[in-house]
C-alpha positions in Angstrom: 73.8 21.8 4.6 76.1 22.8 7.6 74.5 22.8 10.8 73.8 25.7 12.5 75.9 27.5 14.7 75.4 28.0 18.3 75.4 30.7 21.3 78.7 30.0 23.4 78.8 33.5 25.3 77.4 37.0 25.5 80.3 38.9 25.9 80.4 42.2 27.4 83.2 44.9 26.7 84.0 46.9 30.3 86.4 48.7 31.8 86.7 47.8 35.0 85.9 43.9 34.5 86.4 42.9 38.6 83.3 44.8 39.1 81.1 44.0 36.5 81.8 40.2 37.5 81.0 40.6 41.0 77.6 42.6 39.8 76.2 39.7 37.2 77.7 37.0 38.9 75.7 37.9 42.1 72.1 39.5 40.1 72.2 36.1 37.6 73.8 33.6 40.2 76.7 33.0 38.4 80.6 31.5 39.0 83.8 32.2 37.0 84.7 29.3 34.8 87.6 30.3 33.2 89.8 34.0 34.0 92.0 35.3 31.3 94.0 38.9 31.7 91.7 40.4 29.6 88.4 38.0 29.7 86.3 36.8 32.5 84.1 33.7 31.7 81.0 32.9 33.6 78.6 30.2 34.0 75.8 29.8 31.8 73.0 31.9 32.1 70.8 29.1 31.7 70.5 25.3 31.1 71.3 24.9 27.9 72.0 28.9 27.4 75.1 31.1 26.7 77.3 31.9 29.0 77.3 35.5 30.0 81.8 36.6 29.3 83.7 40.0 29.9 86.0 41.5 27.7 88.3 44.5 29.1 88.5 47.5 26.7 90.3 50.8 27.5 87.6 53.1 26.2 83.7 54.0 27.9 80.6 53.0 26.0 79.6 55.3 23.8 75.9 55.9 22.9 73.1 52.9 23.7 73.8 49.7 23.1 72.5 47.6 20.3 72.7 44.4 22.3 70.7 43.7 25.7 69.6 41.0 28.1 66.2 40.9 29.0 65.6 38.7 32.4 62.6 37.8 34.0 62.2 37.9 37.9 59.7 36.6 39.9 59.2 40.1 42.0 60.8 42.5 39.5 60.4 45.1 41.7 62.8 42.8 44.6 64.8 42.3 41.7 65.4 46.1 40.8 66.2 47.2 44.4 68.9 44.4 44.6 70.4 46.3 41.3 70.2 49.1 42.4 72.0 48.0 46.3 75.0 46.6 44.1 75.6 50.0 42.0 73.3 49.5 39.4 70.7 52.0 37.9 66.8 52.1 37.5 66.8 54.1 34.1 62.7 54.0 32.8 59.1 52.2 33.3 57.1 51.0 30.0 53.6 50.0 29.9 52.6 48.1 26.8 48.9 46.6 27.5 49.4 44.5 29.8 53.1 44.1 29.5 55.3 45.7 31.8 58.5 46.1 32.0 61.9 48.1 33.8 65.0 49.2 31.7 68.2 49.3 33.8 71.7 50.0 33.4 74.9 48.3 35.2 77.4 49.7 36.9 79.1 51.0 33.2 75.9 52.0 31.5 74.9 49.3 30.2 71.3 49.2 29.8 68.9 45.5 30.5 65.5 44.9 31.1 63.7 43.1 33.5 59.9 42.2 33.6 57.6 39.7 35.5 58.3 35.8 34.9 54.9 34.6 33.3 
């Protein structure tokens, strides 16, 4: 049986990939470990985790994408303004019972949630 394979980045396509670096790196609390021309990898999201990586592409997104982070934060709501100061956007509240959470979008549209850390 061949072992499984593992999670070595979540890579994001952007356009302008100076930006979007400066915006994660500071939200997630992450450094550059390796810059390419056209890639930009970070640290790992977590111990253990991916590492969060940006690919520059020449076109927009188009339509939602299929792919999203979902972080936790301790004050979401602290959490959400400090997107919002750096460029991002607060796109729509759900309520699920109990369960909470805030869908936003980066500074190219991409959208991620954020809830409370349990």
């Amino acid at each position: 049986m061949n072992e499984p394979a593992k999670v070595g980045a979540v890579m994001v396509d952007c356009t302008d990939i100076d930006a979007m670096v400066v915006f994660w790196g500071d939200l997630l609390g992450l450094d550059v470990r390796a810059r390419y021309p056209e890639y930009v990898f970070m640290s790992r999201v977590s111990d253990g985790g991916p590492a969060l990586a940006f690919q520059r592409v020449p076109e927009l997104r188009a339509g939602k994408n299929r792919i999203h982070l979902d972080l936790t934060a301790d004050d979401p709501e602290a959490f959400i303004a400090h997107v919002v100061e750096l460029g991002g956007t607060r796109v729509e509240d759900h309520q699920m019972g109990d369960f909470h959470w805030t869908v936003l979008a980066d500074l190219e549209g991409n959208v991620f949630c954020v809830t409370k850390t349990h």
